[in-house]
C-alpha positions in Angstrom: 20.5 3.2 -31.9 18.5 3.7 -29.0 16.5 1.0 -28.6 14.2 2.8 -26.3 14.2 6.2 -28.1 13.1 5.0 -31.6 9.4 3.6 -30.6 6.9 6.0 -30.7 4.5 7.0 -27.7 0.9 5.7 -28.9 -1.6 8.6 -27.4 -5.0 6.7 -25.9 -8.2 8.3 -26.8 -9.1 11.1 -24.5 -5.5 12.5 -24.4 -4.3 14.9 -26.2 -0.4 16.0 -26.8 0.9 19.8 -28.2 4.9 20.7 -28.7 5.9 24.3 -28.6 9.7 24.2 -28.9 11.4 21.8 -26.6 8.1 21.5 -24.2 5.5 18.8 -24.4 1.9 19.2 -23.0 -0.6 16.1 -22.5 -4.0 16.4 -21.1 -6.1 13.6 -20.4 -9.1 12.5 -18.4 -6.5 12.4 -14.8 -5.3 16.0 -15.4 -2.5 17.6 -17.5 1.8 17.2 -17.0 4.1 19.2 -19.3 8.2 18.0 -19.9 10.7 20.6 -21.0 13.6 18.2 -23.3 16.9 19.1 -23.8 18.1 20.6 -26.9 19.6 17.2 -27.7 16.1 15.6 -29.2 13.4 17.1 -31.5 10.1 16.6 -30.5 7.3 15.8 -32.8 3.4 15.2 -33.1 1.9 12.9 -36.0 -1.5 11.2 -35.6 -1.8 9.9 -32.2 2.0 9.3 -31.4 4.7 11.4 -30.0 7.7 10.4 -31.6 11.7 11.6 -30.3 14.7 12.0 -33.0 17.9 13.0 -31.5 19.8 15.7 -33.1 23.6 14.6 -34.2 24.8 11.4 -32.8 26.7 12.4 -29.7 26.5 10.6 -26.8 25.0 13.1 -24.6 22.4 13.5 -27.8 21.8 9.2 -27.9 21.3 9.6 -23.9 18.9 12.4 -24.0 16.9 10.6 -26.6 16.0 7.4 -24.7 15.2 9.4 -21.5 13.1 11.7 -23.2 10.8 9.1 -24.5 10.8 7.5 -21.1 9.4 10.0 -20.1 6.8 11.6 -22.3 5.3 7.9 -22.0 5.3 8.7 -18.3 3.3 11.8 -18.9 1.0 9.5 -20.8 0.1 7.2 -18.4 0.2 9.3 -15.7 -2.9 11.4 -17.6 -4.4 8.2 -18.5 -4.3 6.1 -15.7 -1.9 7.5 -13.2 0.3 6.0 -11.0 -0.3 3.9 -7.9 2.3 2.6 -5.0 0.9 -0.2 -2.4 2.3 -0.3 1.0 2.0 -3.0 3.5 2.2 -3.0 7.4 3.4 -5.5 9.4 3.6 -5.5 13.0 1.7 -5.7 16.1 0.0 -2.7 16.8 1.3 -1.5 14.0 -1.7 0.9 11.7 -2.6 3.6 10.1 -5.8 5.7 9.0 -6.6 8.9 7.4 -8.0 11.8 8.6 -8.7 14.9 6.4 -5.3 15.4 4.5 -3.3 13.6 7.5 -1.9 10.2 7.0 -2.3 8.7 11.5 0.5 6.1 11.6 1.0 4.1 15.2 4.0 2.3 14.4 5.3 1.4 17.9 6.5 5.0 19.0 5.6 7.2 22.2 3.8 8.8 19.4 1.8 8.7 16.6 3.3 9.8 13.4 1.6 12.3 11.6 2.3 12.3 7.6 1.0 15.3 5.9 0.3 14.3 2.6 1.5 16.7 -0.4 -0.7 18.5 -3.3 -1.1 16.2 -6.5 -1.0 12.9 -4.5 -3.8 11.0 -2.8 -3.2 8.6 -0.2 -5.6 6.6 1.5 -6.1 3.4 3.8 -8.5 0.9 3.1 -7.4 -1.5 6.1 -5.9 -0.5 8.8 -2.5 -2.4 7.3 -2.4 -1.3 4.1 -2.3 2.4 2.2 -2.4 3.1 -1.5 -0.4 6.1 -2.7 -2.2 7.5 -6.2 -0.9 10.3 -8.6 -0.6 11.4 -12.3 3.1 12.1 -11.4 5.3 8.8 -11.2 8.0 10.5 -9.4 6.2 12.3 -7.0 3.7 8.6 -6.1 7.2 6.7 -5.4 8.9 9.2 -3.5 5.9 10.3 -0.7 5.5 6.3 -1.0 9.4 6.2 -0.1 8.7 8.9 2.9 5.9 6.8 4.5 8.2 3.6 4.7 10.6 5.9 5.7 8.9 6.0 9.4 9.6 2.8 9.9 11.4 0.4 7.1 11.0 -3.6 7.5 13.5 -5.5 10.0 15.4 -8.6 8.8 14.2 -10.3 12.1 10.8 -10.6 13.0 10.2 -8.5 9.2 8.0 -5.9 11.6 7.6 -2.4 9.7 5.9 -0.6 6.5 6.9 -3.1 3.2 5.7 -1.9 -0.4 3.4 -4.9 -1.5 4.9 -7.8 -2.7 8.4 -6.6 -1.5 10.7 -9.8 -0.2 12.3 -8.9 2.8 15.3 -11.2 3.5 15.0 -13.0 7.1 18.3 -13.2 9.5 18.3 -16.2 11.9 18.0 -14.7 15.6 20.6 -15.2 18.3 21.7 -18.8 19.4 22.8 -20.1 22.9 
């Protein structure tokens, strides 16, 4: 019994959920995201929930059926109140800035990194040390997040580079003579 998979997805007010077949649609105030499931689960709307029933009890089926709630609640978030990634900067130097749809980064190269920033995500930079990363789309948020810290991931010594917020970075002890 999927632990997961039994709970139903409680729709807010202002979205909205429709099946037809194995494909779910939610709009909401932030947009609209549709998931395709597998033909493992049945989807089905009641009220204000989404609820997922495997079919058969295969494992493949049990699988599917946690996953599949995972992420219909996903969808409903994301259309709700969407998704947000936090990145830090640390570093002398070390900043960035937007301009237009281009994400400036001078993180200690010859040059200054220029991150085009993708469709269906917003970025911006309220400091010149931080940047949020904003979407309806979990998966896309953490992975143009991922890109940015890509440039230039925090060091175990002096723990320069681009951190996600809060992130612990573990600290080496230097040289000795």
């Amino acid at each position: 019994m999927s632990r997961i998979g039994k709970k139903p997805v409680e729709l807010p007010s202002g979205v909205s959920a429709s099946v037809s077949g194995q494909t779910v649609e939610v709009k909401g105030p932030k947009g609209t995201r549709i998931f395709t499931a597998t033909d493992d689960v049945t989807i089905s709307v009641e009220d204000n929930t989404v609820s997922i029933t495997p079919r058969g009890t295969s494992k493949r089926a049990r699988q599917q059926w946690g996953m599949s709630r995972s992420m219909v609640a996903n969808l409903v978030k994301g259309v709700s109140e969407g998704f947000k990634r936090e990145l830090e900067i640390q570093g002398v130097g070390y900043r960035a800035a937007m301009q237009g749809n281009v994400l400036k980064l001078n993180l200690g190269y010859s040059h200054d990194v220029n991150f085009e920033v993708p469709q269906g995500v917003t970025v911006t930079a309220p400091k010149p040390t931080e940047i949020v990363v904003e979407g309806i789309d979990q998966q896309q948020v953490g992975q143009v997040a991922a890109n940015i810290r890509e440039w230039r991931g925090p060091e175990p010594y002096k723990g320069k580079g681009i951190r996600y917020k809060g992130e612990f970075i573990f600290r080496k002890e230097g040289k000795k003579k």
